[in-house]
NULUMGU-796415 format. One record per residue: x, y, z of N, C-alpha, C in turn; chain. Coordinates in steps of 0.02 Angstrom, whole numbers. Atoms other than C-alpha are relative to their C-alpha. Example, Ala and Ser with C-alpha at 12.3 -4.5 7.8 and 13.67 -1.06 7.14 Angstrom:
<nodes>
<neast: 45 nnorth: -59 nup: 0 caeast: 615 canorth: -225 caup: 390 ceast: 45 cnorth: 60 cup: 0 c: A>
<neast: -42 nnorth: -59 nup: -3 caeast: 684 canorth: -53 caup: 357 ceast: -39 cnorth: 55 cup: 37 c: A>
</nodes>
This chain:
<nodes>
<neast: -28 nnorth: -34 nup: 56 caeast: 5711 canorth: 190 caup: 11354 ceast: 45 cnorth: -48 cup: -38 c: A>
<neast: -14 nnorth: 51 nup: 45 caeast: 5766 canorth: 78 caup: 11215 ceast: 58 cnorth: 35 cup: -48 c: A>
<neast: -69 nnorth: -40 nup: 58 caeast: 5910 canorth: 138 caup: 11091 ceast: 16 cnorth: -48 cup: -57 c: A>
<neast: -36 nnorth: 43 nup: 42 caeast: 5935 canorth: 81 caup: 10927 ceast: 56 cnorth: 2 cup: -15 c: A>
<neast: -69 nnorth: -16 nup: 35 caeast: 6088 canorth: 52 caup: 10833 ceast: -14 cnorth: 39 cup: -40 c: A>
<neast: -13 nnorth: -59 nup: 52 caeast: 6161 canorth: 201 caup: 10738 ceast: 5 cnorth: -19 cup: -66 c: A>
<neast: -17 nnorth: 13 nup: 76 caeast: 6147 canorth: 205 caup: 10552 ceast: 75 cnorth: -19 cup: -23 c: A>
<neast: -57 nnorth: -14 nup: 30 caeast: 6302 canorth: 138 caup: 10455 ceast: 16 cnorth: 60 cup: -33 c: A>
<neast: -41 nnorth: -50 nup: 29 caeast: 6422 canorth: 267 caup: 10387 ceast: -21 cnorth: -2 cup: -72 c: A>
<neast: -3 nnorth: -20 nup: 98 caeast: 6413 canorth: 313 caup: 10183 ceast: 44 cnorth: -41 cup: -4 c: A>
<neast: -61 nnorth: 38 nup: 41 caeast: 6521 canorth: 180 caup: 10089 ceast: 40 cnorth: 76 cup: -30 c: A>
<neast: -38 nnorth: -19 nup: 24 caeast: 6647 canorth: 262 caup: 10004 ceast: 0 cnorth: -12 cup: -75 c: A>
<neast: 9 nnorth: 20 nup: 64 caeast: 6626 canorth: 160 caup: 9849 ceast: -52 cnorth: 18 cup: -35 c: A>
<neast: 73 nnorth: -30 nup: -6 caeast: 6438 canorth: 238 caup: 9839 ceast: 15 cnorth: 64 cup: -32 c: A>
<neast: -26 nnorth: -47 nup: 54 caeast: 6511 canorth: 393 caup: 9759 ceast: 15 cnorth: 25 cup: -59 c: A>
<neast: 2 nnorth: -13 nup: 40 caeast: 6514 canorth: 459 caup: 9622 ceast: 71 cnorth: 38 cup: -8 c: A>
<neast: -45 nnorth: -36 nup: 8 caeast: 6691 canorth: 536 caup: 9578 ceast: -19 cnorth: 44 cup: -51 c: A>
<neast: 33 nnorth: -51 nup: 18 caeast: 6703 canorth: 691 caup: 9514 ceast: 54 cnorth: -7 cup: -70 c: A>
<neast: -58 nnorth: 3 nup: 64 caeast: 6782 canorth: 736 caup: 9330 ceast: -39 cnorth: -49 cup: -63 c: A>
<neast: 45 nnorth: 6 nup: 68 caeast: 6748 canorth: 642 caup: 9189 ceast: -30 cnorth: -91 cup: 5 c: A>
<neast: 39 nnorth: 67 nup: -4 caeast: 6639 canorth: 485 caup: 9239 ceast: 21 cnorth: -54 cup: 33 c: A>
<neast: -27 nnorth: 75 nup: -38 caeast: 6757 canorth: 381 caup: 9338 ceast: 93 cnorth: -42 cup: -58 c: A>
<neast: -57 nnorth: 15 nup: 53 caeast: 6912 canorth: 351 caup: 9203 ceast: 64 cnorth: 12 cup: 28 c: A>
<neast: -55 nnorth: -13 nup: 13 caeast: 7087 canorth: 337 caup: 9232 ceast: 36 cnorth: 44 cup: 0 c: A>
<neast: -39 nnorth: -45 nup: 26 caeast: 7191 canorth: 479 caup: 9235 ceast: 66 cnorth: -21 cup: -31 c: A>
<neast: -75 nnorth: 8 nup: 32 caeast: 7332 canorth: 457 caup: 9104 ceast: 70 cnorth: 23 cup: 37 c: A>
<neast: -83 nnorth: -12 nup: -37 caeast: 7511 canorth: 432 caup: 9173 ceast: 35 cnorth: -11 cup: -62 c: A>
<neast: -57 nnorth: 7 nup: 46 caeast: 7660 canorth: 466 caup: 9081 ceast: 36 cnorth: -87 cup: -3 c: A>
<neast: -44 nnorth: 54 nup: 0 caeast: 7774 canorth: 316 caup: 9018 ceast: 48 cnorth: 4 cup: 26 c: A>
<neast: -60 nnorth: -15 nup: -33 caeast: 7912 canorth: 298 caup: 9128 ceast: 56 cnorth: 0 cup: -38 c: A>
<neast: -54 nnorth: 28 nup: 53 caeast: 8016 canorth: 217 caup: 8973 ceast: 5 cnorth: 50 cup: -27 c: A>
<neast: -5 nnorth: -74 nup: 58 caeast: 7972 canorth: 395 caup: 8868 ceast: 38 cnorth: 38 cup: 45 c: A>
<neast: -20 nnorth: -35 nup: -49 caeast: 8041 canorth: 476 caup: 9028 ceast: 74 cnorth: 11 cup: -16 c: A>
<neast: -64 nnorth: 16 nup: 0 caeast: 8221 canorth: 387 caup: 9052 ceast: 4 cnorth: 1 cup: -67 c: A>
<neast: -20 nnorth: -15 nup: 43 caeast: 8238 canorth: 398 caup: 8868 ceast: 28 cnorth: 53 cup: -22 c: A>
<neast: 3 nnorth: -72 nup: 5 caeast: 8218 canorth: 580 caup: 8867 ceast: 68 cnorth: 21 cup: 20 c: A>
<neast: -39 nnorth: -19 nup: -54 caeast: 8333 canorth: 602 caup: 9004 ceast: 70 cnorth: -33 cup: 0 c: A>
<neast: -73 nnorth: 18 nup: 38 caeast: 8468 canorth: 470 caup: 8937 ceast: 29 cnorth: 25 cup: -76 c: A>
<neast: -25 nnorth: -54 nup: 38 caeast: 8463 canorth: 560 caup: 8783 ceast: 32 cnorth: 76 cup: -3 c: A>
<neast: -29 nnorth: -61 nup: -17 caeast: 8496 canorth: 716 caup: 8849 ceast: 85 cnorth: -17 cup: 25 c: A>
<neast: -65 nnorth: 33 nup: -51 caeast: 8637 canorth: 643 caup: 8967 ceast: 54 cnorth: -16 cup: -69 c: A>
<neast: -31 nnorth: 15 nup: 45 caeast: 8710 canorth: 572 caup: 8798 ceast: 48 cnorth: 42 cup: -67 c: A>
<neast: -22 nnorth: -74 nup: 46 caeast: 8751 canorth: 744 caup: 8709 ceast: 77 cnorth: 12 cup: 35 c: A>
<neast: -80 nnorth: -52 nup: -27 caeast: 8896 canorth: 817 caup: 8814 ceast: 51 cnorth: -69 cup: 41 c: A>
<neast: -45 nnorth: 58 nup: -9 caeast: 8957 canorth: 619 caup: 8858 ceast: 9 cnorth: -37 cup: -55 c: A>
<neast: -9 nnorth: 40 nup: 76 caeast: 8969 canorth: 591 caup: 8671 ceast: 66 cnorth: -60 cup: -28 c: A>
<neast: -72 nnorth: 43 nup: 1 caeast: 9135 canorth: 494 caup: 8701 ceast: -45 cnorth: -95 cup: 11 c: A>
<neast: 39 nnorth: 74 nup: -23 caeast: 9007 canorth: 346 caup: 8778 ceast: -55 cnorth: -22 cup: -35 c: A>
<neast: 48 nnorth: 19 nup: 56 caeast: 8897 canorth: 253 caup: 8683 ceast: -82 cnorth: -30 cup: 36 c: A>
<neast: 35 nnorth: 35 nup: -54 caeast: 8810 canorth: 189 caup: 8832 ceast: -85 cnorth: 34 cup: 11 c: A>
<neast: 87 nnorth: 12 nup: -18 caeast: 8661 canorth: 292 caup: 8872 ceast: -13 cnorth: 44 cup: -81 c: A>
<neast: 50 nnorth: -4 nup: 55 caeast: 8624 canorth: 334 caup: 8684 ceast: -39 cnorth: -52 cup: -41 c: A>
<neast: 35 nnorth: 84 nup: 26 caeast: 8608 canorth: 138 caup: 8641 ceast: -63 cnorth: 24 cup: 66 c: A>
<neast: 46 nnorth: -3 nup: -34 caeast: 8500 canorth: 159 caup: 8800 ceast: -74 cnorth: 44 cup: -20 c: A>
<neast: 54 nnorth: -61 nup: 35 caeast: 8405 canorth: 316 caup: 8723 ceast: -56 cnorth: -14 cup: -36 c: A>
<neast: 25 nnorth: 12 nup: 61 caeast: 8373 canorth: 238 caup: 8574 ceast: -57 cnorth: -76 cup: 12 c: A>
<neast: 27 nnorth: 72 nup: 5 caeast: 8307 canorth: 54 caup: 8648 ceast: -73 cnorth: 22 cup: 45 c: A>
<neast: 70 nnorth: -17 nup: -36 caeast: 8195 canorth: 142 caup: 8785 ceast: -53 cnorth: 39 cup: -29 c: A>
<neast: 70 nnorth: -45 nup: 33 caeast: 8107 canorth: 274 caup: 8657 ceast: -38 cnorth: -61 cup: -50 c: A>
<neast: 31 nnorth: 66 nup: 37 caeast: 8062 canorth: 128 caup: 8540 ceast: -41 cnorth: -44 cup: 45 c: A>
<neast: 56 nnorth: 24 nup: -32 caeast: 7989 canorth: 35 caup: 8684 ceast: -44 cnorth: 42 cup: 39 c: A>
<neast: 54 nnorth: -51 nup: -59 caeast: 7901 canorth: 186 caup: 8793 ceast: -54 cnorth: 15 cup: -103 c: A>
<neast: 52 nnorth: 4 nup: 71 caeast: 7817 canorth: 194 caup: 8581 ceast: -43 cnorth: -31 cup: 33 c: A>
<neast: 48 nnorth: 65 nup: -8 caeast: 7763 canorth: 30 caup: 8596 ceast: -39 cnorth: -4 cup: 62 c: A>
<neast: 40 nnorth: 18 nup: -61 caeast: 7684 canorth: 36 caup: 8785 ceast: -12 cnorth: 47 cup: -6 c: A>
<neast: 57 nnorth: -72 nup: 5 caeast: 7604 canorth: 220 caup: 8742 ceast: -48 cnorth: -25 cup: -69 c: A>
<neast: 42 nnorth: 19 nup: 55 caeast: 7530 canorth: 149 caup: 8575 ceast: -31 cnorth: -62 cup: 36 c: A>
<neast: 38 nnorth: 41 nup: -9 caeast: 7468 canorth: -19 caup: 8659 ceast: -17 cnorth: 4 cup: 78 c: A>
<neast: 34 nnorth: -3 nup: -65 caeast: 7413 canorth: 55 caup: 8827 ceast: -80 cnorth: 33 cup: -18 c: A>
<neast: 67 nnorth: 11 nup: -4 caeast: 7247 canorth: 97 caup: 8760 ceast: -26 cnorth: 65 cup: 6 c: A>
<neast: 17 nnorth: -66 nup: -20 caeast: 7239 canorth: 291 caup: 8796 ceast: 30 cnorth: 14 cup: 86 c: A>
<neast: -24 nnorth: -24 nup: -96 caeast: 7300 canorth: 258 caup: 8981 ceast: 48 cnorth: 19 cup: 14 c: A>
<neast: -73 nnorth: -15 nup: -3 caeast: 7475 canorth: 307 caup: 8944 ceast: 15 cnorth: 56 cup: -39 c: A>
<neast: 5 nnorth: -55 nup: 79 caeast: 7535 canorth: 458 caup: 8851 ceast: 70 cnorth: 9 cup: 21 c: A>
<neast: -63 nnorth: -8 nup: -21 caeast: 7713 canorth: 525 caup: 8825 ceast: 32 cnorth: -18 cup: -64 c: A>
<neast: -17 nnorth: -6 nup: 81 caeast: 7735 canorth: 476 caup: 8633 ceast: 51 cnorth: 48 cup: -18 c: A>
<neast: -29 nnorth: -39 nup: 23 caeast: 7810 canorth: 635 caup: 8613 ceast: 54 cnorth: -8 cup: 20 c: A>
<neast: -71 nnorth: 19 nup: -17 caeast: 7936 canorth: 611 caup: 8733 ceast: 52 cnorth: -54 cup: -12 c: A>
<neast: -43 nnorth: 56 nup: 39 caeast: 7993 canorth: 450 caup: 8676 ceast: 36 cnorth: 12 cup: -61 c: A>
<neast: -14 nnorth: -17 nup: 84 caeast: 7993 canorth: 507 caup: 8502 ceast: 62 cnorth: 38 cup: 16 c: A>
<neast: -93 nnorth: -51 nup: 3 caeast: 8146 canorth: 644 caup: 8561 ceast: 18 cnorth: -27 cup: 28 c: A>
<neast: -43 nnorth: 51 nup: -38 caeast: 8207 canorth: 520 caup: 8673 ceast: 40 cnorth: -37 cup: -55 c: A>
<neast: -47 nnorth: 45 nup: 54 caeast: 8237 canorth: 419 caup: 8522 ceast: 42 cnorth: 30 cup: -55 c: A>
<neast: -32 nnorth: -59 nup: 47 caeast: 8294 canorth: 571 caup: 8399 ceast: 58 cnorth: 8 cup: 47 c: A>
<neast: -56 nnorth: -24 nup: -35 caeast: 8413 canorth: 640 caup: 8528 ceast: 57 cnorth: -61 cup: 26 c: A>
<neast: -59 nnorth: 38 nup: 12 caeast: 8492 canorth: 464 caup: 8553 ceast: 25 cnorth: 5 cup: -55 c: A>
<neast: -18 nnorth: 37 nup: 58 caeast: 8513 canorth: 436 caup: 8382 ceast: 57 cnorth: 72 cup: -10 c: A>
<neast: -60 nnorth: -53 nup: 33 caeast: 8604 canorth: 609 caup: 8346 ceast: 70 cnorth: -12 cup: 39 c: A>
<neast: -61 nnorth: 3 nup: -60 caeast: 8718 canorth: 594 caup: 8523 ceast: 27 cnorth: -83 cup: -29 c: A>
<neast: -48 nnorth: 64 nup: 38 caeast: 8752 canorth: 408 caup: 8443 ceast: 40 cnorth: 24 cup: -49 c: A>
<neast: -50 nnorth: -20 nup: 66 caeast: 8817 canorth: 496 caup: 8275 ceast: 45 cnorth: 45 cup: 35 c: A>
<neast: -73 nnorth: -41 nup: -16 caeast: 8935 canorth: 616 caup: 8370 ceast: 39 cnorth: -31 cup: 47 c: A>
<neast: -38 nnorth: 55 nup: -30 caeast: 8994 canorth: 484 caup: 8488 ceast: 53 cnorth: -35 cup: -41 c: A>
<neast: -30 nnorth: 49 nup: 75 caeast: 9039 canorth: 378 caup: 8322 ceast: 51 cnorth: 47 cup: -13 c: A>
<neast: -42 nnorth: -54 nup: 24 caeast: 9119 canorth: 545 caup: 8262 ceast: 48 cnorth: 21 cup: 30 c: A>
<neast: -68 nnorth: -17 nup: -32 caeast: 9224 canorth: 579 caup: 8398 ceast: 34 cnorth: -40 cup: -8 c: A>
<neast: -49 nnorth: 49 nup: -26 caeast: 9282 canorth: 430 caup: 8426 ceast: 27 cnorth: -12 cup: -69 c: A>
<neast: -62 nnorth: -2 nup: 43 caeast: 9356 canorth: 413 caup: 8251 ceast: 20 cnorth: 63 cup: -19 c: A>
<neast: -42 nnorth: -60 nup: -24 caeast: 9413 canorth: 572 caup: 8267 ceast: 64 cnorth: -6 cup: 39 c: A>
<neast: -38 nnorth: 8 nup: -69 caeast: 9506 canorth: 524 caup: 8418 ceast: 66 cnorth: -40 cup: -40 c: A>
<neast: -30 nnorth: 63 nup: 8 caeast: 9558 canorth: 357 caup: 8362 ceast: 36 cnorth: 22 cup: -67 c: A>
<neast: -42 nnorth: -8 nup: 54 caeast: 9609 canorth: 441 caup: 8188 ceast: 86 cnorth: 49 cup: 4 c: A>
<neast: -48 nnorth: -67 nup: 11 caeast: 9716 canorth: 574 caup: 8253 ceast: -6 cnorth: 74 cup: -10 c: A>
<neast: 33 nnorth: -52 nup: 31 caeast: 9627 canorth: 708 caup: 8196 ceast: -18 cnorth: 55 cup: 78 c: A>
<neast: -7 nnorth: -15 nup: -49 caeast: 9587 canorth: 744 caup: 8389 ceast: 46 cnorth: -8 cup: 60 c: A>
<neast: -62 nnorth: 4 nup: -18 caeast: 9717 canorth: 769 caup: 8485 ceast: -20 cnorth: -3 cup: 89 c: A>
<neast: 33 nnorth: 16 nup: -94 caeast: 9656 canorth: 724 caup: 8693 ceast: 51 cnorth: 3 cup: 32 c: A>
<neast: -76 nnorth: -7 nup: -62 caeast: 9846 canorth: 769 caup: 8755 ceast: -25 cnorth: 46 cup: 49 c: A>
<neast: 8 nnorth: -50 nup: -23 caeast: 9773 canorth: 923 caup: 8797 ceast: 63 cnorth: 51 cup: 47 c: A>
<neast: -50 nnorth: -21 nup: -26 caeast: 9957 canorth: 983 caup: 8846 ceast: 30 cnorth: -14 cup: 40 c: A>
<neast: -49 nnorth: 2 nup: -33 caeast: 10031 canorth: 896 caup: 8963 ceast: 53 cnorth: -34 cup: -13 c: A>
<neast: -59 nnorth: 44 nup: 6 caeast: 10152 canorth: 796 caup: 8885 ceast: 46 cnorth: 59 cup: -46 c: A>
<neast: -46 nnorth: -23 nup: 58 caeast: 10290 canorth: 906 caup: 8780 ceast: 21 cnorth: -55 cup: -44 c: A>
<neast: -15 nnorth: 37 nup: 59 caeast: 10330 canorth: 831 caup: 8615 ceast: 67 cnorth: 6 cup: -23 c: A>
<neast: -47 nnorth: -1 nup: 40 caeast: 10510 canorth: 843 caup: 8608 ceast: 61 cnorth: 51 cup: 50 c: A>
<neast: -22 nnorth: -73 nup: -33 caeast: 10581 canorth: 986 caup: 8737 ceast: 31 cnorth: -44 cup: 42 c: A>
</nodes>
């Protein structure tokens, strides 16, 4: 009684995936992401200028790597309010702060008496 060897296994690569022909599934831009998300952050810390310069530098580049990724990237949109929502939290940052710095806002908030 003689025994051959067992057939190899199915490759894996031999497959056909299922969906639309074998393509890529689009991932978000991570840069449209943290933009989003430092813009937001930048609204109610309008005193800091910090993550709306950030807002504003990461939606401009998560653009640029969703426009020259080719279709494999998407997230445009979010960049785009990433970069709107810095830019406004930059103008009320600006605004407080000469506010502040003019006088006009007063940041004692009461604990000092003026005179008593």
């Amino acid at each position: 009684m003689s025994y051959s060897s067992p057939p190899p296994p199915p490759g894996y690569g031999d497959q056909q995936p299922y969906g639309y022909g074998g393509q890529q599934p689009q991932s978000f831009s991570v840069m449209a992401i943290i933009s989003l998300v430092l813009g937001i952050i930048g609204i109610p810390a309008c005193g800091c200028f910090v993550f709306s310069i950030a807002a504003i530098v990461l939606g401009v580049l998560g653009r640029k790597e969703v426009d020259n990724s080719g279709g494999t990237k998407k997230g445009k949109g979010l960049a785009t309010a990433g970069l709107i929502i810095g830019a406004v939290s930059l103008v009320l940052a600006i605004l407080v702060n000469v506010l502040v710095f003019s006088g006009a806002i007063d940041l004692d908030y009461g604990y000092y008496d003026s005179g008593s």
